[in-house]
FIKETI-886027 format. One record per residue (C-alpha): residue in three letters; x, y, z. Coordinates in steps of 0.1 Angstrom, whole numbers, always signed. Example, Ala and Ser with C-alpha at 12.3 -4.5 7.8 and 13.67 -1.06 7.14 Angstrom:
REM FIKETI-886027
<rec 'ALA',<+123,-45,+78>>
<rec 'SER',<+137,-11,+71>>
END
This chain:
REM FIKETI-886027
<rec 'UNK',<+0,+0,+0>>
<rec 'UNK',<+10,+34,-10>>
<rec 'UNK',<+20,+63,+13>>
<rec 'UNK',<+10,+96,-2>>
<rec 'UNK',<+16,+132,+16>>
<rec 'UNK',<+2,+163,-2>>
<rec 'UNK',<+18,+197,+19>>
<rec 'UNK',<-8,+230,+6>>
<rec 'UNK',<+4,+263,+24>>
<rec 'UNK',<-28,+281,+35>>
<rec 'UNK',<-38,+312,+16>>
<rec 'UNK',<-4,+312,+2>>
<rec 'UNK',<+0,+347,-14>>
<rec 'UNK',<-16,+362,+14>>
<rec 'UNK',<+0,+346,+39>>
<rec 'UNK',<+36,+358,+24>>
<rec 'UNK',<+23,+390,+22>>
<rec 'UNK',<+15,+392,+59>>
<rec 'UNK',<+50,+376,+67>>
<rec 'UNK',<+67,+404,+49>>
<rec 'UNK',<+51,+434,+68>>
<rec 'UNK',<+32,+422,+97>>
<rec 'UNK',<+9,+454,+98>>
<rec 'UNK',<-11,+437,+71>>
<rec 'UNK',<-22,+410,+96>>
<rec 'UNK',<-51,+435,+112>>
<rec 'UNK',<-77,+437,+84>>
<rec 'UNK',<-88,+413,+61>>
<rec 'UNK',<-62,+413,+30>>
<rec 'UNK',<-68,+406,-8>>
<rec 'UNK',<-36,+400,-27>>
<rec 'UNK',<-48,+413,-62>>
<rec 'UNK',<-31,+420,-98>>
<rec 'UNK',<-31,+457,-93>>
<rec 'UNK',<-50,+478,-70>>
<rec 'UNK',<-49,+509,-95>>
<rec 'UNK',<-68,+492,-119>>
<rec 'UNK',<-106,+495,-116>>
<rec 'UNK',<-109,+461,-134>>
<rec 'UNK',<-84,+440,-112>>
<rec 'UNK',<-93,+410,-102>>
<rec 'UNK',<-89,+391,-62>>
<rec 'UNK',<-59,+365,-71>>
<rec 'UNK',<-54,+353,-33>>
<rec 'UNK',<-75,+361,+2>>
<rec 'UNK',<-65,+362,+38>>
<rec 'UNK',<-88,+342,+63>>
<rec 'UNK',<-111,+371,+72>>
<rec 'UNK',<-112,+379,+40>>
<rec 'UNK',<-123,+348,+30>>
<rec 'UNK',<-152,+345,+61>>
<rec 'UNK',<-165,+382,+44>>
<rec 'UNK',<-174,+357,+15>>
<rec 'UNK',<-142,+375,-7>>
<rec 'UNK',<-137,+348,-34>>
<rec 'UNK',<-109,+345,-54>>
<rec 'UNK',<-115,+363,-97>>
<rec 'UNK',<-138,+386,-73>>
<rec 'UNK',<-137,+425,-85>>
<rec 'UNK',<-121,+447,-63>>
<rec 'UNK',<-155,+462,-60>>
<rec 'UNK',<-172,+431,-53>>
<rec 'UNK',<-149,+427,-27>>
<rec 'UNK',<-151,+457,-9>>
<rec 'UNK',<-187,+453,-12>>
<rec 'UNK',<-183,+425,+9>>
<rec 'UNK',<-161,+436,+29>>
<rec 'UNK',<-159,+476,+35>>
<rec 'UNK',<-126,+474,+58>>
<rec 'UNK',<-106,+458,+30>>
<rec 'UNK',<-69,+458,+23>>
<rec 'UNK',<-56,+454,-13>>
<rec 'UNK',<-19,+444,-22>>
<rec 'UNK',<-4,+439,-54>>
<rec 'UNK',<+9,+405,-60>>
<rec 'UNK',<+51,+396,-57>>
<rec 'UNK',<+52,+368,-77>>
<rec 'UNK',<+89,+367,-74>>
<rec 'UNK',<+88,+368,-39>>
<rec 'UNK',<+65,+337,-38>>
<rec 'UNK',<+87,+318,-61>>
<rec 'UNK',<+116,+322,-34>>
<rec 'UNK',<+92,+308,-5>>
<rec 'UNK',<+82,+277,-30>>
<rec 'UNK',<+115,+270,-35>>
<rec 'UNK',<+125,+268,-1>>
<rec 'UNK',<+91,+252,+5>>
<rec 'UNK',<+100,+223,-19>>
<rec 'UNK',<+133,+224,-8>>
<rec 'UNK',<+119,+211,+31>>
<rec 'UNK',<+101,+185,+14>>
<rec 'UNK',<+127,+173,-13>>
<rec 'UNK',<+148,+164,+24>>
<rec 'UNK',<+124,+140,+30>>
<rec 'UNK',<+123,+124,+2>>
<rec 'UNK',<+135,+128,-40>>
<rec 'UNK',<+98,+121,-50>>
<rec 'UNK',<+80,+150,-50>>
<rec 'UNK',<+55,+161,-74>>
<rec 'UNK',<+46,+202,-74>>
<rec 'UNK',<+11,+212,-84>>
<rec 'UNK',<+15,+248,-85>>
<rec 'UNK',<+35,+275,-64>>
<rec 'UNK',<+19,+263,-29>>
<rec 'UNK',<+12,+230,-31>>
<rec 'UNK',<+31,+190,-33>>
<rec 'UNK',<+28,+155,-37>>
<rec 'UNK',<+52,+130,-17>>
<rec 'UNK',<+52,+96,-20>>
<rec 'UNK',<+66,+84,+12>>
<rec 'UNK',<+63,+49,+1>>
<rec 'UNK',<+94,+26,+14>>
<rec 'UNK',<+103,+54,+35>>
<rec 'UNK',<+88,+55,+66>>
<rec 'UNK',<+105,+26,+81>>
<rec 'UNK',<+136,+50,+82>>
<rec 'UNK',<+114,+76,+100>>
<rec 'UNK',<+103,+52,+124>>
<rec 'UNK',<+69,+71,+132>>
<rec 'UNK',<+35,+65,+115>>
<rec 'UNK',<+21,+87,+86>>
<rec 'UNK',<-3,+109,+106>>
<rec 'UNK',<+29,+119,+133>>
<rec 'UNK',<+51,+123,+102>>
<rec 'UNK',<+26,+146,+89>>
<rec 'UNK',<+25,+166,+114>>
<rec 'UNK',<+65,+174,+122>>
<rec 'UNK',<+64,+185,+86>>
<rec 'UNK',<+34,+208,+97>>
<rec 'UNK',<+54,+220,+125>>
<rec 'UNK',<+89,+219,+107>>
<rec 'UNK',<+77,+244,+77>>
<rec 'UNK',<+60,+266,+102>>
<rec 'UNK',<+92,+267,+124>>
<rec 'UNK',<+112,+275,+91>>
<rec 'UNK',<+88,+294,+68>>
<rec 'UNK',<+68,+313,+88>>
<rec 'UNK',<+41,+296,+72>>
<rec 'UNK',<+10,+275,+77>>
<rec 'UNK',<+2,+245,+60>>
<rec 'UNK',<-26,+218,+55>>
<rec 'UNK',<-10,+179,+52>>
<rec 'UNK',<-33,+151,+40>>
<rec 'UNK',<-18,+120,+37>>
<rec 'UNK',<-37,+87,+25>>
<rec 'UNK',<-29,+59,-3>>
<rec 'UNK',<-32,+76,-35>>
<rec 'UNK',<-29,+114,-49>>
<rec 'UNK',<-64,+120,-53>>
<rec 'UNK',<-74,+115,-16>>
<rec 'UNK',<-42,+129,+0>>
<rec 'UNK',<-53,+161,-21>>
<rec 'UNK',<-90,+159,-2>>
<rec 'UNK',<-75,+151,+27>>
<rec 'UNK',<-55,+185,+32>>
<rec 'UNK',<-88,+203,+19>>
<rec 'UNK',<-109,+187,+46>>
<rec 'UNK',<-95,+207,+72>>
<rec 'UNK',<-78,+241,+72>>
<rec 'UNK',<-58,+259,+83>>
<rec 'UNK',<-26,+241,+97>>
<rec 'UNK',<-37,+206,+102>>
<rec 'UNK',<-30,+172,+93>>
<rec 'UNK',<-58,+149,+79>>
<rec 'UNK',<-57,+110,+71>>
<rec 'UNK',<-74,+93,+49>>
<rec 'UNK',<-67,+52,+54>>
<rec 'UNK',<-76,+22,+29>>
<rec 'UNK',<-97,+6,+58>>
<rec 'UNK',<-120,+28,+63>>
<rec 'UNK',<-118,+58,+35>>
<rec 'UNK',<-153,+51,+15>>
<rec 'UNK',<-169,+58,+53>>
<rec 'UNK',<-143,+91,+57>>
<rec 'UNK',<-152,+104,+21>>
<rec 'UNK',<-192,+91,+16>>
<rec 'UNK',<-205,+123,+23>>
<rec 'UNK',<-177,+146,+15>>
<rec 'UNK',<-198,+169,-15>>
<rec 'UNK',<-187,+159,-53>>
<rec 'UNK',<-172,+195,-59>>
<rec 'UNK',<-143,+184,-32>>
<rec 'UNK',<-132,+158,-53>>
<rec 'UNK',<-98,+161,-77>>
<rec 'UNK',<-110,+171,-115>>
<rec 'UNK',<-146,+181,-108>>
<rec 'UNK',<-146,+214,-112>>
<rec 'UNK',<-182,+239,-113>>
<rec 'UNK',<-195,+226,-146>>
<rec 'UNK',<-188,+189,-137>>
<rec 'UNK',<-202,+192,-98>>
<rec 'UNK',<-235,+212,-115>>
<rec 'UNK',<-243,+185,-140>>
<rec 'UNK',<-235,+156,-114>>
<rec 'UNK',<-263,+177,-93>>
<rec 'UNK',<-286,+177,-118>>
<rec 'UNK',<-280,+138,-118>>
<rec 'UNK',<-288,+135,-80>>
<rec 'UNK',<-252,+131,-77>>
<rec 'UNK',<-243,+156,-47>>
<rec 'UNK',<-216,+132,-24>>
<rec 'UNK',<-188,+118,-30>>
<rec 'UNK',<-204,+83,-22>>
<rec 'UNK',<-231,+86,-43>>
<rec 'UNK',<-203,+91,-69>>
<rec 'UNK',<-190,+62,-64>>
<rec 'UNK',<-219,+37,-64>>
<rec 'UNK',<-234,+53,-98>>
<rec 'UNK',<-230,+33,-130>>
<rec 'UNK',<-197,+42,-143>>
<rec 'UNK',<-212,+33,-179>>
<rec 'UNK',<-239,+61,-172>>
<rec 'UNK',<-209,+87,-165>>
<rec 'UNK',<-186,+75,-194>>
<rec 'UNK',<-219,+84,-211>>
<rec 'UNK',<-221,+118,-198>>
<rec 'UNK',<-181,+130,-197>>
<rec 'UNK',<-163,+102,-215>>
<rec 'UNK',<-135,+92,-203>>
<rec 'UNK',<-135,+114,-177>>
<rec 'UNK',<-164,+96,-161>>
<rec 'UNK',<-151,+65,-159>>
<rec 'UNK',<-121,+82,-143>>
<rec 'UNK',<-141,+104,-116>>
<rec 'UNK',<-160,+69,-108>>
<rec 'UNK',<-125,+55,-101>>
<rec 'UNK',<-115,+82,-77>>
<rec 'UNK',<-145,+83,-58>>
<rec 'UNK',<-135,+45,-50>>
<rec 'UNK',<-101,+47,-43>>
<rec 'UNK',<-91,+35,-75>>
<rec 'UNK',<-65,+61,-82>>
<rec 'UNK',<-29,+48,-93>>
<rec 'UNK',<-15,+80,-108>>
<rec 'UNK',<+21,+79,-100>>
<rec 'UNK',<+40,+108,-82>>
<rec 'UNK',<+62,+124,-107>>
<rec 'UNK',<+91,+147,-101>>
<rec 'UNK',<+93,+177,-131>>
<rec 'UNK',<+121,+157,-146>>
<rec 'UNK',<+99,+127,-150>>
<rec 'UNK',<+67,+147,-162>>
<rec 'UNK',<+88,+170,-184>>
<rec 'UNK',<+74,+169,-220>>
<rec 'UNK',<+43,+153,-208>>
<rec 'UNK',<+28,+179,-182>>
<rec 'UNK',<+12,+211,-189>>
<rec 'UNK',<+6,+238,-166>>
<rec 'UNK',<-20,+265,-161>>
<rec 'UNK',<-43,+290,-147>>
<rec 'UNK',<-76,+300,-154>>
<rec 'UNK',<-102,+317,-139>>
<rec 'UNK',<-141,+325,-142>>
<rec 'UNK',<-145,+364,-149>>
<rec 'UNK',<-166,+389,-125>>
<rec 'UNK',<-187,+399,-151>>
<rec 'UNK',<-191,+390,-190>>
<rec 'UNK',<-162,+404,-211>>
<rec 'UNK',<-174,+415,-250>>
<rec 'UNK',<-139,+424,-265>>
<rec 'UNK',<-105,+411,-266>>
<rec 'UNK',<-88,+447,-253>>
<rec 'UNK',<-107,+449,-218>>
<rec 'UNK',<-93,+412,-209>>
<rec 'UNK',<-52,+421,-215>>
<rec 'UNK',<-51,+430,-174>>
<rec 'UNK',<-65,+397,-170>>
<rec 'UNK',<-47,+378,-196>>
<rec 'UNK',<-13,+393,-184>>
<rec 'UNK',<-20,+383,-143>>
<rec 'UNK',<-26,+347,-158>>
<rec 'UNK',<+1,+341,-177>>
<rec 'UNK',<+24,+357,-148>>
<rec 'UNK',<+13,+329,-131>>
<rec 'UNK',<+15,+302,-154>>
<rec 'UNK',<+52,+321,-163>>
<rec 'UNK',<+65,+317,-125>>
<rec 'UNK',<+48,+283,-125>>
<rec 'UNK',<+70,+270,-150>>
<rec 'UNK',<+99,+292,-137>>
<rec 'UNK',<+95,+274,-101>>
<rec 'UNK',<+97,+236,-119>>
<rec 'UNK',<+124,+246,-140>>
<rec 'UNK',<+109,+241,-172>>
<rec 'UNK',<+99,+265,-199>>
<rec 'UNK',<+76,+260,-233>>
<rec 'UNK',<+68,+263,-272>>
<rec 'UNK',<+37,+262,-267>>
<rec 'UNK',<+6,+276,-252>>
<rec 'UNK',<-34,+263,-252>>
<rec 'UNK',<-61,+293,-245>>
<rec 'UNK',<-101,+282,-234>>
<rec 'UNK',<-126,+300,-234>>
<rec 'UNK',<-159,+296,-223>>
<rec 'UNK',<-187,+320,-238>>
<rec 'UNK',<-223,+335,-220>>
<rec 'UNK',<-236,+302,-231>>
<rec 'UNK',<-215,+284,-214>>
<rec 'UNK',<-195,+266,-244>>
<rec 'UNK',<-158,+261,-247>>
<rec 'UNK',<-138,+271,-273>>
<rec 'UNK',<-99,+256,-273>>
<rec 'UNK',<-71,+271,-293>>
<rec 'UNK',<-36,+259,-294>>
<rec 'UNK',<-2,+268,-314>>
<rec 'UNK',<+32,+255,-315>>
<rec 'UNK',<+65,+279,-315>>
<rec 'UNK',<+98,+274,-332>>
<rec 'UNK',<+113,+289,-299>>
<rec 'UNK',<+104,+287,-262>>
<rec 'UNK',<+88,+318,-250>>
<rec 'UNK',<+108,+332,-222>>
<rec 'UNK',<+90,+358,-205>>
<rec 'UNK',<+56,+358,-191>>
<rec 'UNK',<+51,+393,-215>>
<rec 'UNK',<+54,+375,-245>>
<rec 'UNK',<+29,+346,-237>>
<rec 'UNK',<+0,+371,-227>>
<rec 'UNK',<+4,+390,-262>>
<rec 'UNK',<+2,+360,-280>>
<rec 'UNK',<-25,+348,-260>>
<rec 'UNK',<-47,+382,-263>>
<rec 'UNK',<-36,+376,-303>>
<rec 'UNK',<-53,+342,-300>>
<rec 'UNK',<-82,+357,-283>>
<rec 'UNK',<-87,+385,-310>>
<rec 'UNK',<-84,+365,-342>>
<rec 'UNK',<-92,+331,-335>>
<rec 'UNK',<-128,+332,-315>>
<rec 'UNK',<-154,+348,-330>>
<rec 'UNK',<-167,+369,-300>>
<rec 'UNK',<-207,+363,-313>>
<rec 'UNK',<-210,+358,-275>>
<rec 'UNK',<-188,+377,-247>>
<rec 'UNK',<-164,+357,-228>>
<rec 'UNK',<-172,+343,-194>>
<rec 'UNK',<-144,+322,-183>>
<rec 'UNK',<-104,+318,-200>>
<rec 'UNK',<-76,+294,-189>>
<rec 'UNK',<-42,+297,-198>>
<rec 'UNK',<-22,+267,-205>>
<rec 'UNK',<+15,+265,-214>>
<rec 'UNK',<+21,+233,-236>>
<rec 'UNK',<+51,+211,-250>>
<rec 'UNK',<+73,+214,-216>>
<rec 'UNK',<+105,+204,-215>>
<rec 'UNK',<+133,+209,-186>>
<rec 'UNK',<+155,+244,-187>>
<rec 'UNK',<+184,+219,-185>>
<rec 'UNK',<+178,+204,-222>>
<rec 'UNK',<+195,+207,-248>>
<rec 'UNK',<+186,+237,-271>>
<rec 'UNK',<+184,+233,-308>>
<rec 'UNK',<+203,+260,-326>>
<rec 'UNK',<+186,+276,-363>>
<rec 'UNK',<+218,+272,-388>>
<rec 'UNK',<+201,+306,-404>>
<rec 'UNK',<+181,+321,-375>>
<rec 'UNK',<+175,+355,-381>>
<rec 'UNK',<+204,+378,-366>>
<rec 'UNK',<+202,+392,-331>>
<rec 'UNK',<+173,+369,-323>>
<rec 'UNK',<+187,+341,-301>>
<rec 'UNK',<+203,+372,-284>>
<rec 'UNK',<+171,+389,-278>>
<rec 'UNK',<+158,+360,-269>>
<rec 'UNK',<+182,+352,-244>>
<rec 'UNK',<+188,+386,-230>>
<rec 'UNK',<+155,+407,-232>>
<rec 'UNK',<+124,+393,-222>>
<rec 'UNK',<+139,+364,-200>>
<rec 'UNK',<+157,+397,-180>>
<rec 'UNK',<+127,+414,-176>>
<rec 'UNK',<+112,+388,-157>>
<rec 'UNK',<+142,+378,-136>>
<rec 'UNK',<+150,+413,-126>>
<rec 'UNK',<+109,+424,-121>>
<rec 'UNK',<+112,+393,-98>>
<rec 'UNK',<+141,+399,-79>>
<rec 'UNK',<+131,+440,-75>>
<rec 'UNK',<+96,+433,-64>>
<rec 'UNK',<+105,+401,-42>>
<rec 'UNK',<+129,+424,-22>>
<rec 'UNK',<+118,+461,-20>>
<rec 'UNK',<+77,+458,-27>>
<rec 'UNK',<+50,+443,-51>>
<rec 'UNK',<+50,+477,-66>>
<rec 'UNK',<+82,+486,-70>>
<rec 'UNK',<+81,+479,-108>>
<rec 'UNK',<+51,+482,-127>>
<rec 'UNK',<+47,+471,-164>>
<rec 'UNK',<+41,+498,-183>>
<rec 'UNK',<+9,+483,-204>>
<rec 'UNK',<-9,+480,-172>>
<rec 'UNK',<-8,+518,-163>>
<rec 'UNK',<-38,+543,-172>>
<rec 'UNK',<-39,+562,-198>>
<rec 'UNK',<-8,+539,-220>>
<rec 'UNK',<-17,+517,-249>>
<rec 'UNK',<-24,+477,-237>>
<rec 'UNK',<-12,+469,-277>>
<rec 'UNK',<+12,+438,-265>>
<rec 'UNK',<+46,+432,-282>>
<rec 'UNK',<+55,+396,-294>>
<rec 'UNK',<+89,+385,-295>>
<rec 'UNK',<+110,+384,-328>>
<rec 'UNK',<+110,+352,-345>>
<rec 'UNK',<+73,+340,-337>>
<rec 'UNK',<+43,+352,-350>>
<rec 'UNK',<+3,+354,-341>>
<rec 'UNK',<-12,+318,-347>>
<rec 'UNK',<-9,+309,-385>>
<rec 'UNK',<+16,+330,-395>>
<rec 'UNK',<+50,+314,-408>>
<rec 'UNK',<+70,+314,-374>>
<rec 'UNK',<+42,+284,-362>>
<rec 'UNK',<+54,+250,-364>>
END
């Protein structure tokens, strides 16, 4: 039987934020793409935030709506790559098997291990609770069971700073009535149409006619039916291992209906900062990038393209992406929902394949520009303040017209493989 672990810091951004300057810590806190834009969006919450009813992809309005007392803070996603490093770096000492899923949270598979600790997986659980607090500052939430699917449920069951256990004896009594929308790859759409189904636990999931649900989602209802019964045997994979395999994203479900492509470039830019520092944090980087978006009706649309180069900053990647958006859908309908996806990963350490007759300066440019930007907005921000450096596309009154690096063009030009 497997041992699984998965470590989530509670309310990451927030939580850094409040570690950096403690003064933060006596109203409720939004951490937020940009306070000086009347459109940003709520990317993280503090606790008392979250009891207001904040919700993260909230509008700033929304959220002082909901709560009047409110404290805004523009997100340091370079100084949250430094605490996920360090983070990842507690758990690697445990053991070489860890899997990231994100900036704040981790798989371990402890399995083989825990002879050598010589302590059960609940007390191991919760020295690494205590450990990462003594060393980080931070809280986490540690579920540990024997797959990834219910360690992952397990840490969400109970927040913040705590250690949950899900065993193999007893787990289909632990997670009967747990709701559906807890479980690992339901997201809103899925958990609504369960609902309509009379599916609204966890249990009753799992004792539904997996044919019936194959029916409904495909192949992704054959596998929800398998994780509701413990069926799960999705290894833990390290980046190295999932390199070229994995893709990595962020999306997010819009306050309010968006009707053109120019009003979404704030938003567009936040996401693919995150998806950027994302990779950044794994060590990988990409040549390629997936957008969905889901209209007013509810319908996805999925678009994808293929670069000669690997992008290298997170600029770059949100003006091809708000290219994407303006020539590939059709905007008939405005846009409720978009995801960002990078695509065709591969480790920073592989080998690079040089162009014989590349145009001249490019691989410079592409070395040294955009790939700078990011590093030194990271390091700047991550020491003396999220808003230290601001990009200038994001400040009123200055056009949002991105720039796309030399050498790859929108989706069908000649630069796409």
């Amino acid at each position: 039987m497997r041992t699984i672990l998965h470590c989530d810091i509670n309310n990451c951004f927030a939580s850094i934020e409040m570690l950096r300057e403690p003064g933060l810590r006596v109203r409720p806190l939004a951490v937020c793409g940009d306070p000086g834009l009347r459109r940003g969006i709520v990317l993280a919450k503090s606790e008392s935030a979250k009891v207001c009813g904040v919700k993260t992809g909230d509008t700033l309005w929304q959220a002082r709506e909901k709560c009047p007392n409110i404290q805004f803070v523009k997100a340091s996603f370079g100084l949250y790559g430094q605490y996920a490093r360090r983070f990842r770096q507690i758990l690697l000492s445990l053991t070489p098997r860890v899997e990231p899923c994100g900036l704040d949270e981790c798989w371990l598979d402890m399995t083989g291990d825990m002879a050598r600790f010589g302590v059960d997986e609940g007390v191991l659980g919760d020295w690494l609770r205590v450990h990462i607090k003594r060393h980080l500052g931070l809280t986490v939430s540690v579920g540990v069971s024997f797959n990834k699917v219910f360690a992952k449920l397990a840490s969400d069951l109970k927040k913040p700073d705590a250690v949950t256990v899900i065993g193999f004896e007893d787990f289909s009594v632990r997670v009967s009535g747990v709701g559906v929308s807890q479980l690992l790859g339901v997201g809103r759409q899925t958990a609504m149409k369960l609902r309509r189904c009379g599916i609204q636990t966890i249990g009753q999931l799992a004792r539904s006619d997996v044919c019936f649900l194959r029916g409904m989602f495909g192949k992704c209802g054959e596998d929800l039916w398998r994780h509701a019964n413990g069926l799960d045997a999705s290894p833990v994979r390290t980046p190295q291992e999932s390199s070229g395999r994995q893709t990595l994203g962020h999306g997010t479900t819009l306050p309010f209906d968006y009707a053109d492509a120019a009003s979404l470039w704030p938003v567009v830019l936040q996401l693919s900062e995150r998806v950027w520092h994302g990779l950044v944090a794994e060590g990988l980087r990409t040549r390629g990038l997936a957008l969905t978006v889901r209209d007013a009706s509810l319908r996805f649309h999925l678009y994808q393209c293929r670069f000669r180069h690997c992008l290298v900053s997170s600029a770059n990647m949100a003006g091809l992406v708000l290219m994407m958006l303006r020539q590939q859908y059709d905007w008939l309908l405005p846009v409720r929902a978009i995801q960002v996806r990078a695509l065709y990963l591969e480790s920073v350490s592989a080998p690079r394949q040089g162009e014989l007759f590349a145009q001249a300066g490019v691989g410079q440019w592409l070395e040294s520009g955009g790939q700078a930007i990011d590093a030194v907005m990271g390091t700047i921000n991550g020491r003396l303040g999220s808003h230290t450096l601001r990009r200038a596309s994001l400040l009123k009154g200055i056009s949002t017209q991105p720039c796309l690096m030399p050498g790859v063009s929108v989706p069908g030009g000649d630069s796409l493989d």
